[in-house]
C-alpha positions, 0 to 999 in steps of 0.5 A: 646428384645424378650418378652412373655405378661402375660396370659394363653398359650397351647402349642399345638403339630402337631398332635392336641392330645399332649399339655401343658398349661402355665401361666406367671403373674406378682407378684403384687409390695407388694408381699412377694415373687419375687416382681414385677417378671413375674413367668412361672407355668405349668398346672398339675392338671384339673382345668386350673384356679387353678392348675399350678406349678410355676418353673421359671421367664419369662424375656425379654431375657429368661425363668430362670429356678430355680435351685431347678427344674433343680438339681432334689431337687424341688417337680417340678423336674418332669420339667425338664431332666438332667439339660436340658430344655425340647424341650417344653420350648425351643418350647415355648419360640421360637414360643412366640418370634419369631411367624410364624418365628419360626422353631417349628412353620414351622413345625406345633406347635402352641401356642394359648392364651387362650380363654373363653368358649362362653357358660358359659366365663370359660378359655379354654386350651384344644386345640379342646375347644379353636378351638371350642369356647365351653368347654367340659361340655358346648359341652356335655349338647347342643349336639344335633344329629349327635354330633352337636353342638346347639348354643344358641338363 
């Protein structure tokens, strides 16, 4: 069975601009609220700690989206079209199962984990800070001339 690990994902287009980050997390045992399930949240707001929509659960065999996103009555309905999972959640769930084999993979889209800033340890989700290692504020105070980045001593 095909299985997506816990963390932070940017699914990340061909063209290097396009991407949308996720987080699947498993509820703690306890919690009043799917306890024990791994919940999908969509990045939709700037800060890549904090600001994600949840709209479905991750299981080994899928994602179950919740009817409330699909039928439209869900503040989260933006998710989705028609009833229709988005290419971006089929994109998603192939290349997190089946890697370098996926068909969205052969044709150049990535998903990367998210990695920390080597500068100051924040998550990074933008697709130029992950290839970089340096977020964007980071990148901004320790430029150097010709747009360099200046590394720490």
């Amino acid at each position: 069975m095909a299985t997506i690990a816990n963390g932070t994902f940017t699914l990340i287009w061909p063209d290097g601009d396009r991407h949308k980050t996720f987080k699947i997390k498993t509820q703690k045992a306890d919690s009043k609220f799917m306890p024990g399930k791994r919940l999908i949240s969509l990045m939709t707001g700037r800060d890549n700690e904090s600001d994600y929509t949840t709209f479905g659960e991750a299981t080994d065999s899928g994602l179950n989206i919740w009817h409330s996103v699909l039928n439209g009555t869900s503040k989260n309905a933006y998710v989705m079209n028609d009833g229709k999972l988005p290419i971006w959640l089929q994109v998603l769930w192939d290349i997190a199962t089946n890697g370098d084999q996926s068909r969205y993979f052969q044709k150049g889209m990535r998903l990367e984990a998210s990695e920390t800033c080597i500068v100051c340890n924040r998550k990074l989700t933008n697709p130029e800070s992950i290839r970089t290692k340096v977020g964007p504020e980071c990148a901004a105070r320790r430029r150097i001339g010709g747009g360099h980045f200046l590394p720490q001593i």
